[in-house]
mmCIF file as Biopython writes it, N, C-alpha, C and O atoms, coordinates in Angstrom:
data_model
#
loop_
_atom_site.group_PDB
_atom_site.id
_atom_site.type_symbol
_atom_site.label_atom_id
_atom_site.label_alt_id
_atom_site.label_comp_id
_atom_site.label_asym_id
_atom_site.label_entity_id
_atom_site.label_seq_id
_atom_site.pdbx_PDB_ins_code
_atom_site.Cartn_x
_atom_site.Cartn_y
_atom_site.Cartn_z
_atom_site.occupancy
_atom_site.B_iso_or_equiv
_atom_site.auth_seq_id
_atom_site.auth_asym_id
_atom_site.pdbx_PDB_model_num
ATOM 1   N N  . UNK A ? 1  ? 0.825   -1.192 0.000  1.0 0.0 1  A 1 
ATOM 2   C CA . UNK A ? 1  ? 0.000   0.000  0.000  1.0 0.0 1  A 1 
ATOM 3   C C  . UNK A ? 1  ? 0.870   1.257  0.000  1.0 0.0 1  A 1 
ATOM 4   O O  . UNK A ? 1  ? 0.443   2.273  -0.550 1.0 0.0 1  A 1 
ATOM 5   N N  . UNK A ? 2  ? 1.911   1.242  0.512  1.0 0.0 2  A 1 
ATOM 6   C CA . UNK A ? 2  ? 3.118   2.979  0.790  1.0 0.0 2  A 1 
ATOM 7   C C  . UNK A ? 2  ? 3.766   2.327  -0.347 1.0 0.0 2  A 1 
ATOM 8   O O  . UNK A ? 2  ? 4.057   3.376  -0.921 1.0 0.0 2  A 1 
ATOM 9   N N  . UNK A ? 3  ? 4.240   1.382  -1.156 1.0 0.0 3  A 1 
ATOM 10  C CA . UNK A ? 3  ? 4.890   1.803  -2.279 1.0 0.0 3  A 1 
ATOM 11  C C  . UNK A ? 3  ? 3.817   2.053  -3.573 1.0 0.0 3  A 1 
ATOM 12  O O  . UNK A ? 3  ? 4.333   2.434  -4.623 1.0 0.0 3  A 1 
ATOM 13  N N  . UNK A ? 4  ? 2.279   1.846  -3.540 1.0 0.0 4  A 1 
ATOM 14  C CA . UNK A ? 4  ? 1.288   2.649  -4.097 1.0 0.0 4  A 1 
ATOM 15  C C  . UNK A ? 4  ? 1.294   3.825  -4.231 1.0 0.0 4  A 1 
ATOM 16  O O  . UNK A ? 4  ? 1.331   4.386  -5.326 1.0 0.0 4  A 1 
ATOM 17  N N  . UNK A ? 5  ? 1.254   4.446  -3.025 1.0 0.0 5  A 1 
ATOM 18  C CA . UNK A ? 5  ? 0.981   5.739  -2.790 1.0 0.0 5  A 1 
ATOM 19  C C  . UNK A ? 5  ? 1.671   6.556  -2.892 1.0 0.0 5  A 1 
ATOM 20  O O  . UNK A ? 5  ? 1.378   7.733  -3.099 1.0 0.0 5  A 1 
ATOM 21  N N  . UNK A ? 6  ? 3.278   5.848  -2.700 1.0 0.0 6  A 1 
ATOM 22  C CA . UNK A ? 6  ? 4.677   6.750  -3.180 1.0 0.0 6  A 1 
ATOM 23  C C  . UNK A ? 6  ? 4.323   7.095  -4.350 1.0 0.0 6  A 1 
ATOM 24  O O  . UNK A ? 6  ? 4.006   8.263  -4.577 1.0 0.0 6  A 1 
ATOM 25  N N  . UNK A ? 7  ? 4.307   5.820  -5.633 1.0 0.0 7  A 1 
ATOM 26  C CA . UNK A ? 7  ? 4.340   5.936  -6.765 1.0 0.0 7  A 1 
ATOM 27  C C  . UNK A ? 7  ? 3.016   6.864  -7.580 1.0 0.0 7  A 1 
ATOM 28  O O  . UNK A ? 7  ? 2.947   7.096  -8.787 1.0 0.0 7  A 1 
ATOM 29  N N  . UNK A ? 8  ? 1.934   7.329  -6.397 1.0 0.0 8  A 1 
ATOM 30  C CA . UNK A ? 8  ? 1.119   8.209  -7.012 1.0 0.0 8  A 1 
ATOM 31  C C  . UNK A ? 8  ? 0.928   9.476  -6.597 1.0 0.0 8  A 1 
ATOM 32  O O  . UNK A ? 8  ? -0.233  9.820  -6.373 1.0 0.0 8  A 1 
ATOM 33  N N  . UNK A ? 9  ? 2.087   10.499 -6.394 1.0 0.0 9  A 1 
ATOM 34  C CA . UNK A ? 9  ? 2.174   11.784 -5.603 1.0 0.0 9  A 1 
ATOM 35  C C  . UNK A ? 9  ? 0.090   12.566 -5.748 1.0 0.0 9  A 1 
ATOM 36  O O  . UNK A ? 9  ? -0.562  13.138 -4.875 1.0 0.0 9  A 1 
ATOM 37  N N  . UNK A ? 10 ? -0.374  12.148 -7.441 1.0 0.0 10 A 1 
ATOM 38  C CA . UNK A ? 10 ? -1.615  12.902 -7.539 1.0 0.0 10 A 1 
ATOM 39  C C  . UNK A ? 10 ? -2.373  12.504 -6.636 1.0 0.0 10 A 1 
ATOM 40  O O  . UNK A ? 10 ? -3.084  13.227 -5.939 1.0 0.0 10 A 1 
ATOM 41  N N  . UNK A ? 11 ? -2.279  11.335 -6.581 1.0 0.0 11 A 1 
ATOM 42  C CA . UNK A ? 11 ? -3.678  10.622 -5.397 1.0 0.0 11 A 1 
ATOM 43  C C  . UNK A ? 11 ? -3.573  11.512 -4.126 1.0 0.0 11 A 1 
ATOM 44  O O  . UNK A ? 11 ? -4.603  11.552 -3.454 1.0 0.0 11 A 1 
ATOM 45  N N  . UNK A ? 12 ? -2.518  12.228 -3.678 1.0 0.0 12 A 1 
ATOM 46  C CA . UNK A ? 12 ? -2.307  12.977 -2.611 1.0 0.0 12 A 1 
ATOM 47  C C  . UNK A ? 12 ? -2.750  14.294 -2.319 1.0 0.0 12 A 1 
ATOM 48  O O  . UNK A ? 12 ? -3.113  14.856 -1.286 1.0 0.0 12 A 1 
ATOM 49  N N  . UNK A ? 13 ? -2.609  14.670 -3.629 1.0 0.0 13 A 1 
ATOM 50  C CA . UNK A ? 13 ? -3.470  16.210 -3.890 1.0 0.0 13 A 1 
ATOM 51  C C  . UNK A ? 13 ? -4.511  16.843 -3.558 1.0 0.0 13 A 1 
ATOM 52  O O  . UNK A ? 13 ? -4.683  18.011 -3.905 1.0 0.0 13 A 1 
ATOM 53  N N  . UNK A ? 14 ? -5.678  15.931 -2.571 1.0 0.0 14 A 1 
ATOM 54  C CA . UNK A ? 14 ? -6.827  16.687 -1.904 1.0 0.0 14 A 1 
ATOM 55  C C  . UNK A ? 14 ? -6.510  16.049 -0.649 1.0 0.0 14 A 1 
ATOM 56  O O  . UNK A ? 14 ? -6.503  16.903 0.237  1.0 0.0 14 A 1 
ATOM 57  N N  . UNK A ? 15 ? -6.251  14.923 -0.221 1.0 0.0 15 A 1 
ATOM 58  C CA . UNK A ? 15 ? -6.700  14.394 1.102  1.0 0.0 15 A 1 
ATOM 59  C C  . UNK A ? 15 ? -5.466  15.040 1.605  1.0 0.0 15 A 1 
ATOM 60  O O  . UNK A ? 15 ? -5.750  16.070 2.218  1.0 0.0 15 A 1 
ATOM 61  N N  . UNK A ? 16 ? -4.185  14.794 1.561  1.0 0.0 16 A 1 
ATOM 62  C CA . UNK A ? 16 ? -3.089  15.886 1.747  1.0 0.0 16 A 1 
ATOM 63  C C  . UNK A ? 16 ? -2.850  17.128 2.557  1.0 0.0 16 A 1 
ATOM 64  O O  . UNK A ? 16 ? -2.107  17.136 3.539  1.0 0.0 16 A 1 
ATOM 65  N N  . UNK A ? 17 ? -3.609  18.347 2.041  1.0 0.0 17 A 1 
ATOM 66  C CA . UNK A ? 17 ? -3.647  19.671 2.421  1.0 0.0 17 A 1 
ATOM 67  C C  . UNK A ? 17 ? -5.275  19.349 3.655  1.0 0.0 17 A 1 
ATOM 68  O O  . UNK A ? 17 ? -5.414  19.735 4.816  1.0 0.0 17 A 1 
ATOM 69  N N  . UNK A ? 18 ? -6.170  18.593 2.856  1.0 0.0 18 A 1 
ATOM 70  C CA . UNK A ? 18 ? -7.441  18.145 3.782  1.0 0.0 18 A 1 
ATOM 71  C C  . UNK A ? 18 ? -7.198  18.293 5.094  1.0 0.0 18 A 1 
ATOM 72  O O  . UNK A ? 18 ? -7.654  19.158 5.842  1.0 0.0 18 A 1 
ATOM 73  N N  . UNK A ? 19 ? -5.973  16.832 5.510  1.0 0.0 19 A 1 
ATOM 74  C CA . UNK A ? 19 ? -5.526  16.357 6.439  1.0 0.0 19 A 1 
ATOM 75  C C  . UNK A ? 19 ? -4.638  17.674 7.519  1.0 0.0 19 A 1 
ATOM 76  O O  . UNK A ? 19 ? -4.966  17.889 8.686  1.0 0.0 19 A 1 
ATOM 77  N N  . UNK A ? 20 ? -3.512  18.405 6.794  1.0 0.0 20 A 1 
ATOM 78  C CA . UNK A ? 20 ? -3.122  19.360 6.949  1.0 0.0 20 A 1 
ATOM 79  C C  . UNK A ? 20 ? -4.070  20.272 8.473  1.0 0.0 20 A 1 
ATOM 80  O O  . UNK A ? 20 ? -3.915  20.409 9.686  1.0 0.0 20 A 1 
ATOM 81  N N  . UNK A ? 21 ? -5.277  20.792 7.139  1.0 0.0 21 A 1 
ATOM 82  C CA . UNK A ? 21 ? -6.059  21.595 7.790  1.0 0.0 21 A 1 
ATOM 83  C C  . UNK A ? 21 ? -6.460  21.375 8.819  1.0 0.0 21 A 1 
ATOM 84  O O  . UNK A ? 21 ? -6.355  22.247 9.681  1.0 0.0 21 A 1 
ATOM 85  N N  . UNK A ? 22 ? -7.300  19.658 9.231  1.0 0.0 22 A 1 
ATOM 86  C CA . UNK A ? 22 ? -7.559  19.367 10.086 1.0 0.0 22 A 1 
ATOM 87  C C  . UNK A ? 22 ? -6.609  19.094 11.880 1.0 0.0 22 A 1 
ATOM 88  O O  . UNK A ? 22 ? -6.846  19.148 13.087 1.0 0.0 22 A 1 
ATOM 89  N N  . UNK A ? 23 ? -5.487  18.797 10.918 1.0 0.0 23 A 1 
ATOM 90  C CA . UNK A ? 23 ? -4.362  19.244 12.030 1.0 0.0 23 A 1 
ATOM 91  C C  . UNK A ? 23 ? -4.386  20.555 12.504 1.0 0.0 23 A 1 
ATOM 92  O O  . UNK A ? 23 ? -4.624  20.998 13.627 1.0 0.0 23 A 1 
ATOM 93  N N  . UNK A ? 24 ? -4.074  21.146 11.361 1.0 0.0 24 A 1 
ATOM 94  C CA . UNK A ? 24 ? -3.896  22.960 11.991 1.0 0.0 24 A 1 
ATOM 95  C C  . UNK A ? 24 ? -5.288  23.276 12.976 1.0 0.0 24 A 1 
ATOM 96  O O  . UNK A ? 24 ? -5.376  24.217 13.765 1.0 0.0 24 A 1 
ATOM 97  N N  . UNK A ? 25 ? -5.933  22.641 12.815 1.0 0.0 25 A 1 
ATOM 98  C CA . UNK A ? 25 ? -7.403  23.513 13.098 1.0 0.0 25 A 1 
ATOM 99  C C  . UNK A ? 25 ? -7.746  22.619 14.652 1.0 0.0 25 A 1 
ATOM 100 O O  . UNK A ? 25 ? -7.841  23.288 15.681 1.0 0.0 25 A 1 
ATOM 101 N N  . UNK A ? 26 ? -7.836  21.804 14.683 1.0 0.0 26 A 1 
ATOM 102 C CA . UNK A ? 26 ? -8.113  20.720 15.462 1.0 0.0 26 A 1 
ATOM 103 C C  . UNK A ? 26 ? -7.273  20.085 16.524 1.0 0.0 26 A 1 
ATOM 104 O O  . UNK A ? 26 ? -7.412  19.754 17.702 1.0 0.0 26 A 1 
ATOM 105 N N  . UNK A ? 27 ? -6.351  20.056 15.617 1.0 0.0 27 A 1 
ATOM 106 C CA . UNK A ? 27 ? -5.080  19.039 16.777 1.0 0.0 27 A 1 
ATOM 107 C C  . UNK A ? 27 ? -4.085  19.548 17.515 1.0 0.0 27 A 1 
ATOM 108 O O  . UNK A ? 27 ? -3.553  19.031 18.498 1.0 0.0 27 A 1 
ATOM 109 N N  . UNK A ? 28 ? -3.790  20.851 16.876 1.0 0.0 28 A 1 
ATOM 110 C CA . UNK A ? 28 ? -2.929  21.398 17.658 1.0 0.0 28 A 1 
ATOM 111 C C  . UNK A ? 28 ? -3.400  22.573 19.144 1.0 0.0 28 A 1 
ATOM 112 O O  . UNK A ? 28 ? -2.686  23.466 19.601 1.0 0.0 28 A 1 
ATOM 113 N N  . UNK A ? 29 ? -4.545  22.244 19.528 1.0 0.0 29 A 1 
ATOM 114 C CA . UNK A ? 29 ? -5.012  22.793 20.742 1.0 0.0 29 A 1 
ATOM 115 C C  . UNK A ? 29 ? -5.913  24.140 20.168 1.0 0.0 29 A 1 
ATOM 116 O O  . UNK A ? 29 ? -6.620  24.584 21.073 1.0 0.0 29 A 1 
ATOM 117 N N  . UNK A ? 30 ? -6.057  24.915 18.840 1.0 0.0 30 A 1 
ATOM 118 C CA . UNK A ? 30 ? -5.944  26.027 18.570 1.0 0.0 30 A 1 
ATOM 119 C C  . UNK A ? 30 ? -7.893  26.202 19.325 1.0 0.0 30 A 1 
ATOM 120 O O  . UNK A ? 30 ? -8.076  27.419 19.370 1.0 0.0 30 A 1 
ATOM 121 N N  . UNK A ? 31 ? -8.352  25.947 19.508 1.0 0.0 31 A 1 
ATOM 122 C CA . UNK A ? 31 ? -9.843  25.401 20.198 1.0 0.0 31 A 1 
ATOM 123 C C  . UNK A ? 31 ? -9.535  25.852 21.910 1.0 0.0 31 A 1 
ATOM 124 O O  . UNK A ? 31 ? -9.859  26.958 22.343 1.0 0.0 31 A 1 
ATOM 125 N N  . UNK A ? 32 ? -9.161  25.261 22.382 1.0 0.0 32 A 1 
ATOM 126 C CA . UNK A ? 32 ? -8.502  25.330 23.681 1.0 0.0 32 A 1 
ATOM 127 C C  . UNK A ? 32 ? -7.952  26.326 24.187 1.0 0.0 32 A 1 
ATOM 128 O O  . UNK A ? 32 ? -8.173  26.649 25.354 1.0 0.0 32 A 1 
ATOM 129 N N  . UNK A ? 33 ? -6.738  27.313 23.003 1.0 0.0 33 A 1 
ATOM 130 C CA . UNK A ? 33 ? -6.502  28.441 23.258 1.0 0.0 33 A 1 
ATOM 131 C C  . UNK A ? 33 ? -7.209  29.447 23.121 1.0 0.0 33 A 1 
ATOM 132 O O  . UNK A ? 33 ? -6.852  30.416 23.791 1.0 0.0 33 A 1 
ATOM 133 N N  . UNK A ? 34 ? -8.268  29.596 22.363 1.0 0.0 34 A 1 
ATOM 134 C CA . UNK A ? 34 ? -9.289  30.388 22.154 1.0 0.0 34 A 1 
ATOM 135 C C  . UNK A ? 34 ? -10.078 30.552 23.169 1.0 0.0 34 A 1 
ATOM 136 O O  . UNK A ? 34 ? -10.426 31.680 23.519 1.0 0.0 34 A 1 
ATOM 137 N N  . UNK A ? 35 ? -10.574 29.174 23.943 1.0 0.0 35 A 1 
ATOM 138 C CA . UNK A ? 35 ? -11.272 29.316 25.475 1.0 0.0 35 A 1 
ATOM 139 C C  . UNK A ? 35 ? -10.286 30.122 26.307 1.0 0.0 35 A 1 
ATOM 140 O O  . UNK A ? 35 ? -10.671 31.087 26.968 1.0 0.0 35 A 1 
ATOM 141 N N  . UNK A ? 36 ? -8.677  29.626 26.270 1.0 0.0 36 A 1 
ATOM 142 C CA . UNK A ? 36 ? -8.357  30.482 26.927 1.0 0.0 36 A 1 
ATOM 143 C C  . UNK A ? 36 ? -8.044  32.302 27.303 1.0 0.0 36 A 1 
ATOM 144 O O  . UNK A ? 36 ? -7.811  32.878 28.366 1.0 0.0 36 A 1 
ATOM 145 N N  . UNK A ? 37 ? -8.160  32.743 26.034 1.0 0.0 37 A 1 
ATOM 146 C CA . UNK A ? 37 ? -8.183  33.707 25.329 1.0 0.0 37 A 1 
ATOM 147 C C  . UNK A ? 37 ? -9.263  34.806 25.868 1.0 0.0 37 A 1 
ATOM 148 O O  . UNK A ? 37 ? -8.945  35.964 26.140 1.0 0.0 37 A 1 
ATOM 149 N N  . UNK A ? 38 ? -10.917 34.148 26.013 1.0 0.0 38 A 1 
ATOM 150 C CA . UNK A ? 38 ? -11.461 34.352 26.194 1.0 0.0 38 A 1 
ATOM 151 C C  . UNK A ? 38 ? -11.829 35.973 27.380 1.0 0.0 38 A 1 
ATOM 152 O O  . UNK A ? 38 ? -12.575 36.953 27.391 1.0 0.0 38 A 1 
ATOM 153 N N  . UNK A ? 39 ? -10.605 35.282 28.314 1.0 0.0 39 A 1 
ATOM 154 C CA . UNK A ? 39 ? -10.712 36.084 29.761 1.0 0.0 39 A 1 
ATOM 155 C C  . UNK A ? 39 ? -9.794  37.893 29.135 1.0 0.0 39 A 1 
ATOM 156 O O  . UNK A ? 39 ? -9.859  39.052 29.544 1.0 0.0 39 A 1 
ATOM 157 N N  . UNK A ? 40 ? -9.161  37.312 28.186 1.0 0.0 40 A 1 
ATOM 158 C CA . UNK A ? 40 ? -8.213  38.771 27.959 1.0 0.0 40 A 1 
ATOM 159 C C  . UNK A ? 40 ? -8.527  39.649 27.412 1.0 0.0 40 A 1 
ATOM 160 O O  . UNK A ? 40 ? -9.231  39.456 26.421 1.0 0.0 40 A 1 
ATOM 161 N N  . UNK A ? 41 ? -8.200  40.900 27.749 1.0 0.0 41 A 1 
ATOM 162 C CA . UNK A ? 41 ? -9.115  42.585 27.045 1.0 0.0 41 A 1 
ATOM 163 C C  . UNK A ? 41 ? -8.096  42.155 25.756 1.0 0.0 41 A 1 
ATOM 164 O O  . UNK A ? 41 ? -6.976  41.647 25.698 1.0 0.0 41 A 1 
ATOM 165 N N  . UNK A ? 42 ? -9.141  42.656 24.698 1.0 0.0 42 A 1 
ATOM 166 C CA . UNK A ? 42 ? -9.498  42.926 23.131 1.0 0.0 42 A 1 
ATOM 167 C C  . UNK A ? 42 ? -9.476  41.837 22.907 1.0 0.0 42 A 1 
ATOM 168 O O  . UNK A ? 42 ? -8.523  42.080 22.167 1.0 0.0 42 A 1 
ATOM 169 N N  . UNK A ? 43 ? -9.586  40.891 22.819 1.0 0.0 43 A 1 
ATOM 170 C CA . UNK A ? 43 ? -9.394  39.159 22.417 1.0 0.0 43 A 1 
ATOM 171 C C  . UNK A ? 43 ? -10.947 39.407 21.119 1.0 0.0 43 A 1 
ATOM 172 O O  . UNK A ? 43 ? -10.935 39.519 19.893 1.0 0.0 43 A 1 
ATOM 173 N N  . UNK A ? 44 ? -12.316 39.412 22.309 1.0 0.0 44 A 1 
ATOM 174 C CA . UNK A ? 44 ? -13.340 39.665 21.101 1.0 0.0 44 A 1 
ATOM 175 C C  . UNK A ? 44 ? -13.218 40.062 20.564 1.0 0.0 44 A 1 
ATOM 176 O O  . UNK A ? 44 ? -13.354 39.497 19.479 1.0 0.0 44 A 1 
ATOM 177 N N  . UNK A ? 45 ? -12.693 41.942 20.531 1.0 0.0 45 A 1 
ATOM 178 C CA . UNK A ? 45 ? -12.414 42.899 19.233 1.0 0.0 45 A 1 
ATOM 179 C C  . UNK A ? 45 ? -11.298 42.147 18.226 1.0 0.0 45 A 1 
ATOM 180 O O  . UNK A ? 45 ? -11.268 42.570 17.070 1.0 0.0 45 A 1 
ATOM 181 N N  . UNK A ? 46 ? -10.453 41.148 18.557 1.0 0.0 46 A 1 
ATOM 182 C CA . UNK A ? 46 ? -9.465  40.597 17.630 1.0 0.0 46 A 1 
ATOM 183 C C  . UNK A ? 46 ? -10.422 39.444 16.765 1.0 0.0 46 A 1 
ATOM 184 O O  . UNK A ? 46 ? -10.345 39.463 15.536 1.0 0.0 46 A 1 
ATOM 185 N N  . UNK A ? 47 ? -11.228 38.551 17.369 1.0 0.0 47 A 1 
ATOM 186 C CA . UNK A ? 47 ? -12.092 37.882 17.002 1.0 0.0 47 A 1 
ATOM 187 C C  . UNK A ? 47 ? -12.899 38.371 15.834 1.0 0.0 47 A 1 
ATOM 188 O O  . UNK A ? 47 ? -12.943 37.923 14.689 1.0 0.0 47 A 1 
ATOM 189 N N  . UNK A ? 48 ? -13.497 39.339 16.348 1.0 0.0 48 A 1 
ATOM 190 C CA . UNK A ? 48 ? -14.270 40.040 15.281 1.0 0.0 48 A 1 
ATOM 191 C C  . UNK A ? 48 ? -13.779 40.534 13.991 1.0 0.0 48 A 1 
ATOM 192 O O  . UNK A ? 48 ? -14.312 40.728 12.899 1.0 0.0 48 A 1 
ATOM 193 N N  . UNK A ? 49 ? -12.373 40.704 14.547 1.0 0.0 49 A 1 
ATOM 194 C CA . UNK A ? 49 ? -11.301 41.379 12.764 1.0 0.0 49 A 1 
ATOM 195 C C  . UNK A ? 49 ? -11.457 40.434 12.292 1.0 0.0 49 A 1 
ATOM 196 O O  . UNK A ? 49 ? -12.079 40.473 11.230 1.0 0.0 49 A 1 
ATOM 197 N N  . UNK A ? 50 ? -10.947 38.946 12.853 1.0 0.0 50 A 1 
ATOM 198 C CA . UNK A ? 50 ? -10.362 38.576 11.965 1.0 0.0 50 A 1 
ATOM 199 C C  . UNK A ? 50 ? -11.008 36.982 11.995 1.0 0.0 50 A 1 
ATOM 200 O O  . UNK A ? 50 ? -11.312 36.318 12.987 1.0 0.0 50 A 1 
ATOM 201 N N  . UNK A ? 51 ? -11.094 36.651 10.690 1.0 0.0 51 A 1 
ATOM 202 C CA . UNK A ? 51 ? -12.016 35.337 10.336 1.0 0.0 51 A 1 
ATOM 203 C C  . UNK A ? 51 ? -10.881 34.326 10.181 1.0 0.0 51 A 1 
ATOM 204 O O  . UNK A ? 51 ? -9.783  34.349 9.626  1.0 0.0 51 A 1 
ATOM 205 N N  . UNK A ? 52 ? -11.702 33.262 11.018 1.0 0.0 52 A 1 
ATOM 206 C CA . UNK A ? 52 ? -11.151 31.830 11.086 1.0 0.0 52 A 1 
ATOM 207 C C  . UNK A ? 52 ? -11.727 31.025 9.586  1.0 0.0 52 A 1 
ATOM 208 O O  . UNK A ? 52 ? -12.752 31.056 8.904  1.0 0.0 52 A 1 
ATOM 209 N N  . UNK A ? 53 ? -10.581 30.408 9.561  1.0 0.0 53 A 1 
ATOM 210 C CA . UNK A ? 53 ? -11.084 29.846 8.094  1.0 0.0 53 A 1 
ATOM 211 C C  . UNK A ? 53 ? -11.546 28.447 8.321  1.0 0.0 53 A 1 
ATOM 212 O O  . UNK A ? 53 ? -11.152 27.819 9.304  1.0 0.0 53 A 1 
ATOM 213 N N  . UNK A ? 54 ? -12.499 27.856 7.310  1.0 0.0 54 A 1 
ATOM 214 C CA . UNK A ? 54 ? -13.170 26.737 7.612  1.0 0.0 54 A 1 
ATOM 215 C C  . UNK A ? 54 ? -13.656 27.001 8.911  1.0 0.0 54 A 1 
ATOM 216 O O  . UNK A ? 54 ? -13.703 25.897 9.453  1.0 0.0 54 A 1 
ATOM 217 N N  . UNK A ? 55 ? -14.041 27.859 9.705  1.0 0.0 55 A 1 
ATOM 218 C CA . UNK A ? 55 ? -14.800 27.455 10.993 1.0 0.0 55 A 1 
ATOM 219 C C  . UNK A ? 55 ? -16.028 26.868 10.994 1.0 0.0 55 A 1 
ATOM 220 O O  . UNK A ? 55 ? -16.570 26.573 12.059 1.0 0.0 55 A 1 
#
């Protein structure tokens, strides 16, 4: 199956960056810091600038 998938870099091209995102977004706590965030002056006003992607 991994010398498949070596040999097909395209097959990689959506699930790839997919996977990526879901890391960035999900796995690395970024959820968690936001609760923590919560308690600190301008945090909402920063919230409000600025858009989370895929939320």
């Amino acid at each position: 199956m991994l010398s498949r998938a070596a040999s097909s870099p395209a097959g990689w091209a959506l699930p790839a960056p997919a996977f990526m995102s879901y890391l960035l977004m999900f796995a690395t706590g970024a959820r968690r810091t936001e609760r923590r965030m919560q308690d600190r002056p301008g945090y909402r006003d920063y919230q409000k600038r600025v858009v989370r992607p895929l939320s």
